[in-house]
Every structure is written in C-alpha cells, then in structure tokens.
C-alpha positions as CSV (number, residue, x, y, z in Angstrom):
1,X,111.0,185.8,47.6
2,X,108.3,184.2,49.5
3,X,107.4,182.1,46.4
4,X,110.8,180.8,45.3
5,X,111.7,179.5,48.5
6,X,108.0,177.9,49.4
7,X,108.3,176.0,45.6
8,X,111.8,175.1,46.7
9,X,111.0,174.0,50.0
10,X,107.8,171.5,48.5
11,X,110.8,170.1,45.6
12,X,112.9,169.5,48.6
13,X,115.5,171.3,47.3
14,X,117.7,173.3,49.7
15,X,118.6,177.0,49.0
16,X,121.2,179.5,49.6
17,X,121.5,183.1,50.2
18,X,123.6,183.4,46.6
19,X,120.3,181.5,44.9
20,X,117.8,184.0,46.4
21,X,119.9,186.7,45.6
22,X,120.8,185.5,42.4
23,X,117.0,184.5,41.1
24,X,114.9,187.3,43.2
25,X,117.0,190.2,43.3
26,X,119.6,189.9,40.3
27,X,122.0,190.9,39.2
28,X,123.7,188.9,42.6
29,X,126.5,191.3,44.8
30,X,128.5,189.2,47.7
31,X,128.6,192.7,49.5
32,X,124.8,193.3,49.7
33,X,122.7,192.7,52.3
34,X,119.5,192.7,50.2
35,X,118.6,189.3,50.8
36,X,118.7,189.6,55.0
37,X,116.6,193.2,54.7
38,X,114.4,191.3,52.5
39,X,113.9,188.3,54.4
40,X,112.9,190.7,57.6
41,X,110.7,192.9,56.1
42,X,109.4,189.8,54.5
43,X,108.8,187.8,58.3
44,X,106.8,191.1,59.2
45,X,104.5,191.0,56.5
46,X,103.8,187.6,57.1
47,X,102.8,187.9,60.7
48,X,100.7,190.9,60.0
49,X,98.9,188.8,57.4
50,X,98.0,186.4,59.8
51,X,96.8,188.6,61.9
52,X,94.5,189.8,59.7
53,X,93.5,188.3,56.3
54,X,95.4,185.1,57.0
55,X,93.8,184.4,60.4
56,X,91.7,181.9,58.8
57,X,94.1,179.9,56.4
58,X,94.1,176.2,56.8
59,X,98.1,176.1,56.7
60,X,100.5,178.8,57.7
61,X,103.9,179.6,56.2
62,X,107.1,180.7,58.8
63,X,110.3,181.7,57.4
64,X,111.9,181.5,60.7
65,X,115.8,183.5,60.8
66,X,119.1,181.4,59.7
67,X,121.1,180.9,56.6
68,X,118.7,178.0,55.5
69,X,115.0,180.5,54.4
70,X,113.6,177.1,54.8
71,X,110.1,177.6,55.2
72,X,108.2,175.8,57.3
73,X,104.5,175.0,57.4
74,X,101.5,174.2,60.2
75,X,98.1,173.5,60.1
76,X,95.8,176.3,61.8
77,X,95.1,175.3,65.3
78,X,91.3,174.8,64.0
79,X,92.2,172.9,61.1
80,X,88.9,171.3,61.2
81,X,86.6,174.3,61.3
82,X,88.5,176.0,59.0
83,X,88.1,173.1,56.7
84,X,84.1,172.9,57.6
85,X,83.4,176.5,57.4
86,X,85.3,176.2,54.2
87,X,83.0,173.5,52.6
88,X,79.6,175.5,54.1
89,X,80.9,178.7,52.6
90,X,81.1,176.4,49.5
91,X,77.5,175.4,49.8
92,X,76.0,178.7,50.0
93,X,77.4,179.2,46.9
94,X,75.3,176.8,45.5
95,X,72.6,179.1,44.9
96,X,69.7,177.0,45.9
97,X,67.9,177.1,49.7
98,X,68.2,173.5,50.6
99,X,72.5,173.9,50.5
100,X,72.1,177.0,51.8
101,X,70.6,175.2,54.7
102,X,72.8,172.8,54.6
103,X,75.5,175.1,55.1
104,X,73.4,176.9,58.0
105,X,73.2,173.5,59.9
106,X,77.0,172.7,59.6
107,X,77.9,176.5,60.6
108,X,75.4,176.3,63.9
109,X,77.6,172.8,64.6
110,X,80.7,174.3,64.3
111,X,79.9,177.4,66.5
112,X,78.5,175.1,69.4
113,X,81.6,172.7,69.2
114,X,84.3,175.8,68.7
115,X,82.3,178.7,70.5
116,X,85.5,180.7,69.8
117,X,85.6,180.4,66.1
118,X,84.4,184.1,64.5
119,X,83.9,182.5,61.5
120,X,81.8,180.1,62.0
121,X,79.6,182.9,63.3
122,X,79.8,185.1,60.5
123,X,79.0,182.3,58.2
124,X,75.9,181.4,60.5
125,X,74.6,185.1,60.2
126,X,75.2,185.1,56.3
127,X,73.5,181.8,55.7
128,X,69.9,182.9,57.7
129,X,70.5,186.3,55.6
130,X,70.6,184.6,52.1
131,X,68.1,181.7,53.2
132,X,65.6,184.7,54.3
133,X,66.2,186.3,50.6
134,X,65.6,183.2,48.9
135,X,63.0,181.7,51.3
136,X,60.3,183.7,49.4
137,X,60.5,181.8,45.6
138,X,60.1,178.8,47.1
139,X,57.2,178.3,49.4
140,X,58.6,179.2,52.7
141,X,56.5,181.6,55.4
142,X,58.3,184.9,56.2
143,X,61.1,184.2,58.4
144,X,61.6,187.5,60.4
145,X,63.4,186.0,63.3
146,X,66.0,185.4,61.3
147,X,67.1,188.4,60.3
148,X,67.1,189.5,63.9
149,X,69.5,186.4,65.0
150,X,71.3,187.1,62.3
151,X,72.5,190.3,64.2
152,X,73.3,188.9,67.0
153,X,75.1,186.0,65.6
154,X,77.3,189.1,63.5
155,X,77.9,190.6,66.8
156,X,79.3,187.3,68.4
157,X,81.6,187.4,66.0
158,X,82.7,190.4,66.7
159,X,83.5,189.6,70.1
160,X,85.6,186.8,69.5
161,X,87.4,188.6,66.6
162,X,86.6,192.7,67.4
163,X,88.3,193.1,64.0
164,X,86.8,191.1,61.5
165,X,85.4,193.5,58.9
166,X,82.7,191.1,57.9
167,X,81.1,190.6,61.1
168,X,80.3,194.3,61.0
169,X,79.2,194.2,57.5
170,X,76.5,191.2,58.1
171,X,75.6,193.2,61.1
172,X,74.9,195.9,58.8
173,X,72.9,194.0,56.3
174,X,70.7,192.1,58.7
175,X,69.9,195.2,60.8
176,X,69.2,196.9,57.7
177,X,66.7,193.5,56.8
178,X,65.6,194.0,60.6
179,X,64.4,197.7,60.0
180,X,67.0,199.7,62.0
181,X,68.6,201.5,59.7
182,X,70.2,203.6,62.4
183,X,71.8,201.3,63.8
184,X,72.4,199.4,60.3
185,X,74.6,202.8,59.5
186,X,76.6,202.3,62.7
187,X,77.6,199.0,61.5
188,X,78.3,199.2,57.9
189,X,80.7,202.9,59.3
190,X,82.4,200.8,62.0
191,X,83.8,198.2,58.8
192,X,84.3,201.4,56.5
193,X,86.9,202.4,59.3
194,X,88.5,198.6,59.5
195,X,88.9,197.8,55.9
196,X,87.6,200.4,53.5
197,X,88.2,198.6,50.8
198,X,86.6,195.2,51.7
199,X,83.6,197.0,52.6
200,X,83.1,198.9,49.3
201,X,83.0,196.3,47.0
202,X,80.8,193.7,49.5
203,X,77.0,193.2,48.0
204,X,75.2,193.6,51.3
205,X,76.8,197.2,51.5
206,X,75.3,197.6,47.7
207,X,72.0,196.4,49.7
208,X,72.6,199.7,52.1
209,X,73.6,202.0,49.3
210,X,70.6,201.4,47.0
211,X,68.5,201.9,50.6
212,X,69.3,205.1,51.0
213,X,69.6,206.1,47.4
214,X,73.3,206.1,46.5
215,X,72.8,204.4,42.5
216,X,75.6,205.3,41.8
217,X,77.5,203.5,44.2
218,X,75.7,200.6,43.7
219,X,76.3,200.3,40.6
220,X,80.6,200.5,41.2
221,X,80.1,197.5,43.0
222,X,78.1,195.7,40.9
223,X,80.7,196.6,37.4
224,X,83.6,195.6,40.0
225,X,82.4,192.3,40.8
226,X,81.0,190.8,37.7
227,X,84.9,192.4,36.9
228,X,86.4,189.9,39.5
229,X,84.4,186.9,39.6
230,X,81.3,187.0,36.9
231,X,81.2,183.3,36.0
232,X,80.1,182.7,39.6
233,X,76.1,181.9,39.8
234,X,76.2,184.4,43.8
235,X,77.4,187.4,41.8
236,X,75.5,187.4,39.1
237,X,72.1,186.7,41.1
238,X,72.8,189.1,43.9
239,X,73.7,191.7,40.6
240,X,70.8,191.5,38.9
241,X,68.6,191.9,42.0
242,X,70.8,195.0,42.6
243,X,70.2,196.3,39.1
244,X,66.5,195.7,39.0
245,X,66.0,197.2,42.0
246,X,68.0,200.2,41.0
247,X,65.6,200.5,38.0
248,X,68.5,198.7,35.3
249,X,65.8,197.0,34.0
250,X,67.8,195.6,30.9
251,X,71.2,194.9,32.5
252,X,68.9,192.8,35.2
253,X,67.2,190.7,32.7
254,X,70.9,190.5,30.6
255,X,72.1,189.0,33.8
256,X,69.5,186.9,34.5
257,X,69.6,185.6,30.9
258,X,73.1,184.4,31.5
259,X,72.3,182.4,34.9
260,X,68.9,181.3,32.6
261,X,71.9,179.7,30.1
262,X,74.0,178.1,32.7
263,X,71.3,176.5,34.8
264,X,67.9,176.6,33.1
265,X,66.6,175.3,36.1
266,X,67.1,178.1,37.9
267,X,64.4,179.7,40.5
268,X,65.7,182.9,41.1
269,X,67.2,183.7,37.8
270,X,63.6,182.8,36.4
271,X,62.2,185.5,38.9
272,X,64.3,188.2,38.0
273,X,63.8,187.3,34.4
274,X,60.5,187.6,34.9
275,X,59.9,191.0,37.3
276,X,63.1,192.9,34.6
277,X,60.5,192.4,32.0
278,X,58.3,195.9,31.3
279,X,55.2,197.0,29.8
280,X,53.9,193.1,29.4
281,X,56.2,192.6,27.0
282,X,56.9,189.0,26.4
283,X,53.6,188.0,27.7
284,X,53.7,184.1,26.3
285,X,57.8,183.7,27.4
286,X,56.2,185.0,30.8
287,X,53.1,182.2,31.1
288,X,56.4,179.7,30.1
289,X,58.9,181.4,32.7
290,X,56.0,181.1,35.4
291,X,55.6,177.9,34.9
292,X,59.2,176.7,35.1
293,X,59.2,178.5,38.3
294,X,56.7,176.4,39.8
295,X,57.9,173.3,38.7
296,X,61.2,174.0,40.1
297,X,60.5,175.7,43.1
298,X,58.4,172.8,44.5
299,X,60.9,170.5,44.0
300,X,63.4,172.6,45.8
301,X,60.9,173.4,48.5
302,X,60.9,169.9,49.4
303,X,64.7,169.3,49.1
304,X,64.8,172.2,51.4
305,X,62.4,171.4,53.9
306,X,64.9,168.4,54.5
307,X,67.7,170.5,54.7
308,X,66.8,172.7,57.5
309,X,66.4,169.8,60.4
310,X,67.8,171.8,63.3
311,X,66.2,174.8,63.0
312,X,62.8,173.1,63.3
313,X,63.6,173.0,67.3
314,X,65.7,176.1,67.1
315,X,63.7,178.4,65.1
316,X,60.8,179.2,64.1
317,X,59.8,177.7,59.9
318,X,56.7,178.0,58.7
319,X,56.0,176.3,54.9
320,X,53.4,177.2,52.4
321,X,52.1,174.3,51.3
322,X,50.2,176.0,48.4
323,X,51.1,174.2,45.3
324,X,51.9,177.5,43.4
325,X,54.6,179.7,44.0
326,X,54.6,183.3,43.7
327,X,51.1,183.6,42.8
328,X,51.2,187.4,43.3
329,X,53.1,187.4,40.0
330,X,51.4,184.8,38.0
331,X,48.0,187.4,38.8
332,X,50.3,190.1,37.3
333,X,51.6,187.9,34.3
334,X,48.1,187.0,33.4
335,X,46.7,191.0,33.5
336,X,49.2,191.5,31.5
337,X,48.8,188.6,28.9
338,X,45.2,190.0,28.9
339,X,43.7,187.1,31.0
340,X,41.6,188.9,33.6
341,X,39.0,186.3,34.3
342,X,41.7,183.6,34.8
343,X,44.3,186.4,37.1
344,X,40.8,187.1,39.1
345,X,40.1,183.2,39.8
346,X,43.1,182.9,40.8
347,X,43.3,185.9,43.4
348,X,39.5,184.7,44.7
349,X,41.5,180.9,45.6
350,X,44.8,183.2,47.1
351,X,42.1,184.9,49.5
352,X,40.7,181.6,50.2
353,X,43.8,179.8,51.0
354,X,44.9,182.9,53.0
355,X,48.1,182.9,51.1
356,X,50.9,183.1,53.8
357,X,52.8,185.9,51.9
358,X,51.5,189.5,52.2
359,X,53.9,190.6,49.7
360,X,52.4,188.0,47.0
361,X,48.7,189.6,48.0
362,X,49.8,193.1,47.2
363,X,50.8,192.5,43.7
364,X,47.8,190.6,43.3
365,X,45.5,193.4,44.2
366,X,48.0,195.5,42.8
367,X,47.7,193.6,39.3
368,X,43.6,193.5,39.4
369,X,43.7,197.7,39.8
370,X,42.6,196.9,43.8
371,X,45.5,199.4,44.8
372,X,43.7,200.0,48.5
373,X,43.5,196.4,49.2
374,X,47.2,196.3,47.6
375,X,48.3,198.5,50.2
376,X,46.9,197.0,53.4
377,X,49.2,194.1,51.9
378,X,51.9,196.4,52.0
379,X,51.2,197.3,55.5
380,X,51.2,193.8,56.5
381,X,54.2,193.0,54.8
382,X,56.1,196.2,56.5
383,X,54.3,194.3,60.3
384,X,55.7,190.7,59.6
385,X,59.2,192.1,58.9
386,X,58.9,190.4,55.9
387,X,62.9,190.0,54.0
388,X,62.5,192.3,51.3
389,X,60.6,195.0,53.4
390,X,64.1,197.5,53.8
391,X,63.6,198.0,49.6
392,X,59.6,197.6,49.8
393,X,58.5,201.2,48.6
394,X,61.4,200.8,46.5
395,X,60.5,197.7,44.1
396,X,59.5,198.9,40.3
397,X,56.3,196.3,40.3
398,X,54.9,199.1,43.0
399,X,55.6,201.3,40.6
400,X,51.5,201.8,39.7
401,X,50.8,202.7,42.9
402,X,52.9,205.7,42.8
403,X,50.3,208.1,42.6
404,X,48.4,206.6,45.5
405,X,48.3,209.3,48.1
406,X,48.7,206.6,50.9
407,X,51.6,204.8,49.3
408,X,53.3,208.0,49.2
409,X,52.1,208.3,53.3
410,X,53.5,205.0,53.7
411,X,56.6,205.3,52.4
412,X,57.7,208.4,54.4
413,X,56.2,207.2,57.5
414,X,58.0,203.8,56.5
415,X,61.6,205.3,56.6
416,X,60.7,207.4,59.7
417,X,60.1,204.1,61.4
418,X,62.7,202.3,60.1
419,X,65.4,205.0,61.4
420,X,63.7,205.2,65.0
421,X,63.2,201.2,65.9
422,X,65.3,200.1,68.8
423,X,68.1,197.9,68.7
424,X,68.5,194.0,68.8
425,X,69.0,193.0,72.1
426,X,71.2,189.7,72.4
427,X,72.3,187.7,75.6
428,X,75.8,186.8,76.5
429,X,75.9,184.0,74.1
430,X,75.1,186.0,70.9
431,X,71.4,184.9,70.4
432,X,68.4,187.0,70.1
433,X,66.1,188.0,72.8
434,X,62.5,188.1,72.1
C-alpha cells in the first residue's frame, strides 16, 4: 500500500480509495473497510519506523488521514548531517586508511557543529576502530588512545540516542580493543537486549565471539554476510581476518584471493594472503606478495598521513618512517624461503632502527627460533595496548611458540587481566580521560 501510493504520488497522479482497494487488496468490495484498517495500521508502522530504524533517513514519508492517501514527504531536520555522515560512512568503505581518515575528520566536524547527532558519534568511534586495525600495514605507531576514545565517543552516542543498538555494539568492540573484556560483555548484552538480530550478524560482535572462543558463531556471521553483501571490499576483508584467526586457513586465503582480483593493489588483502599461507608453502609468491605490500603501503602511508590533519592537535599519531612495512613478516617469509642470512640482516637493522611495532619484533624473533626474545615482544605489545592485542595469544603465526611454558603463563595471566582492568572514564562531553 505504502508503495503504490508513494509511486503515485512522485507521477502526480491522484488516487482513490476504489484504486487502492482495487490494486492492493483485490478483488475490490464497496462494503469493506480494508483500505481504512490498512491505512491505520499502516500510519503506525511508519511512526514506529522512524523511531527506530528510520530515525536517520534523509526524507520521511507521512500518510496523513483523509480520502486523498496522498503522501507527503520532508527532509530530516538534519538533512545535512545525515547527508555527511552518509558520504563518511561511504568513505570508510573504501578500504584504505587515508579515506578512512577522511571519513574520521568529517565525522569529528559534524559532531562539534551537531553535538546532538548520535550518529555522527557512532561513526567517529567506528572510524578510530577500523583506522587502529588498519594503521598497522601501513607504517603507523600503535595508536592505543584511540581505541579508548573510541568508547567514550560510543557512549555519547548513547546518551543522545539511549537506543541506538550500534552505539552499544562499538562500545563493545573498542572496550574489547581496550582490554576490558568485562565491561566489553556488558556492552555487546545491553544491544543483544535492543535488537538481537542487528547484533548477531554485526562483525565486531564476530570480533567478541572468536575472543572468547565461540567458532562457531563466528563463523554464522561470517556465511550470513558474504550471503548479503559479498561483492563489498569491508565484508570480505573483515571475513577473512575472521576466518584466519579462527584457524580457516583456506577460506581466509580464498577470500583474500578475491579482494587480490578486484584490487590487486590491495594492502590488507596482500596480508592476509600472505599470513593464510602454511608450512612455507608458496615461498617465491610470498617474496612477490611482500613486496607489493611495501610498495603499496608506502604510498598509502603518505596519502594517509595527509588525511588525518586534525587529529595531529587532537590526538596523539606517531609514523614509522622505516621504509619497509611489516618487516616482522618479511623475517618470517625469508626463514621460510630458506634465506636465514638475509631474514637475520634484516632483524640486526629492525633492532637498530628500534622498529616502533612490538608485534613486528615478536615474529621476527619468533621466525629466527629467538622464542624468549619473541615473547618480551609480546609482553610489550600486550603494555602499549597495541590494536590486535584482544586476539594476541590467539594469532596462528604464534602458533610455534605454543609449547613455550611462558607463552602458555602469558596467555592465562593475559585473560585474567583483561577481565579485571577498570573502566574508561569519560567527561561530560564524551571524551576520554587520561
């Protein structure tokens, strides 16, 4: 009903109750009054959606009461941040760090000229959670911080919108990136109980899932996504992370493969390509794969350094300016291609350069068979709050270290700590308090 008379209303054609009747509820009866229940129950449905799921649409539909159903049609009262948010939401779809800033910097503008907008908070907290994933492959220092504003930025949303399922679930995610996993479980229960369904099928709940061991799970989400939208470059990157790190070696690289076709130019899918591959298999492709990475990366490094202008003032950036990325893994690729000497000249320049990434020095030592100085990596990793230190003990390329009676020391003091660290504290203007 709701279709026929919007189409009829943009034609400009006028419509009576005998025309609705007749082409939504045939066969047409003069004595029913299935039109006028319809169009009520219709009105209500509509005004619930906008209260919920539609609270955010650029242009609203009213069927206001009369013998007319004319519809008629308004722009949201925030047209233009709706519009805006829209276009950043585009941009961190992009799947590269310097739109993703981009879309950072234009959701940080909108929240300070509409400080009453919950979704322009929401997408602020998402952006510094993906740009803190994907700072890594490109150069950047560890960027704890963020993850930590990213909670309170989730929980301003919340208090301008107490019902925005999202806002809980990014609350979830970056207190599970912060290490408060307590508290992360809160979070991701509160938006179970607001929209179940939303909830279940979100990646960063995936993220919390594979945390605390639910495969399974994870792997619902995963099918159901690439299900509903597996053309687009977010769902199959996030997937194959997910996969990989739930130990689906194969369907990771498969995934990865199918970025690797679409955009060959690709940093992340050329990681995941890379780390999905076992047993040194494909030991020249990797040398190739490697070497792609670093091409690409440090031409995105630089696109991103000039993407992320406000933050320089705001937050906290630091930038490795080491020419190679992800040296940690070009150590591993070349123990495994059976080039020692060259893997062990290149960890003596990492130590020299005091290679900003921990994580990058622990599969370095980790590749060389130095599994003790491997470790103190970890542990410095775990300090830093490095982005990927909630799956840490969790990653297969730690896998050789399994044995290690202090990895296995580590890892259960590591989820005792993570489920006893106190909460974010934010101030009345949803930012993080040192």
């Amino acid at each position: 009903m709701l279709r026929f008379t919007v189409e009829s209303a943009i034609s400009g054609r006028e419509i009576s109750e005998k025309e609705i009747a007749q082409e939504v509820f045939p066969p047409y009866d003069p004595e029913s009054n299935k039109v006028r229940s319809n169009a009520i129950f219709l009105r209500e449905k509509i005004d619930k959606y906008y209260l919920d799921y539609g609270k955010d649409d650029l242009v609203r539909i009213a069927l206001e009461p009369g013998p007319a159903y004319r519809p008629e049609f308004q722009y949201h009262t925030n047209a233009s941040a709706v519009l805006r948010c829209a276009r950043a939401k585009a941009l961190m779809e992009a799947g590269n760090l310097a739109a993703v800033g981009e879309a950072w910097t234009e959701f940080w503008s909108i929240c300070r000229e509409h400080p009453n907008y919950a979704l322009a908070y929401a997408g602020k907290a998402e952006a510094a959670l993906i740009a803190s994933l994907l700072h890594p492959v490109i150069g950047f220092g560890p960027l704890s911080e963020w993850t930590e504003r990213a909670v309170c930025w989730a929980r301003q949303a919340q208090k301008v919108d107490p019902h925005m399922t999202s806002a809980y679930v990014l609350e979830g995610a970056a207190l599970l990136m912060s290490m408060r996993w307590s508290q992360a479980k809160t979070a991701f229960t509160k938006a179970l109980e607001i929209d179940h369904e939303y909830t279940d099928r979100s990646f960063w709940y995936a993220t919390f899932l594979l945390t605390v061991g639910d495969l399974a799970a994870v792997k619902k989400i995963i099918l159901a996504k690439i299900n509903i939208s597996g053309d687009q470059w977010q769902t199959l990157a996030i997937s194959s992370i997910l996969c990989y790190l739930a130990r689906e070696h194969e369907a990771a690289f498969g995934l990865s493969q199918r970025i690797h076709r679409e955009r060959p130019s690709d940093v992340l899918a050329g990681v995941i390509k890379l780390i999905a591959m076992q047993d040194g298999e494909y030991s020249e492709e990797t040398m190739v794969i490697l070497n792609d990475i670093s091409e690409f990366s440090a031409r995105e490094f630089k696109e991103a350094k000039g993407a992320f202008f406000l933050p320089w003032e705001y937050l906290p950036i630091k930038f490795d300016s080491s020419p190679r990325r992800l040296p940690g893994l070009i150590v591993l690729a070349l123990v495994q291609a059976g080039n020692k000497h060259e893997a062990d000249t290149l960890l003596l320049k990492m130590k020299s350069e005091k290679h900003s990434d921990p994580l990058q020095m622990a599969i370095a030592y980790m590749a060389v068979g130095r599994y003790g100085r491997s470790l103190a990596a970890l542990f410095r990793t775990i300090k830093i709050l490095h982005p990927y230190t909630a799956w840490l003990v969790r990653l297969p390329i730690f896998d050789p270290l399994l044995n290690q009676p202090r990895f296995r020391e580590m890892v259960a003091d590591f989820d005792d700590w993570a489920r006893a660290n106190p909460d974010i504290e934010c101030d009345e203007h949803g930012e993080f308090v040192d």
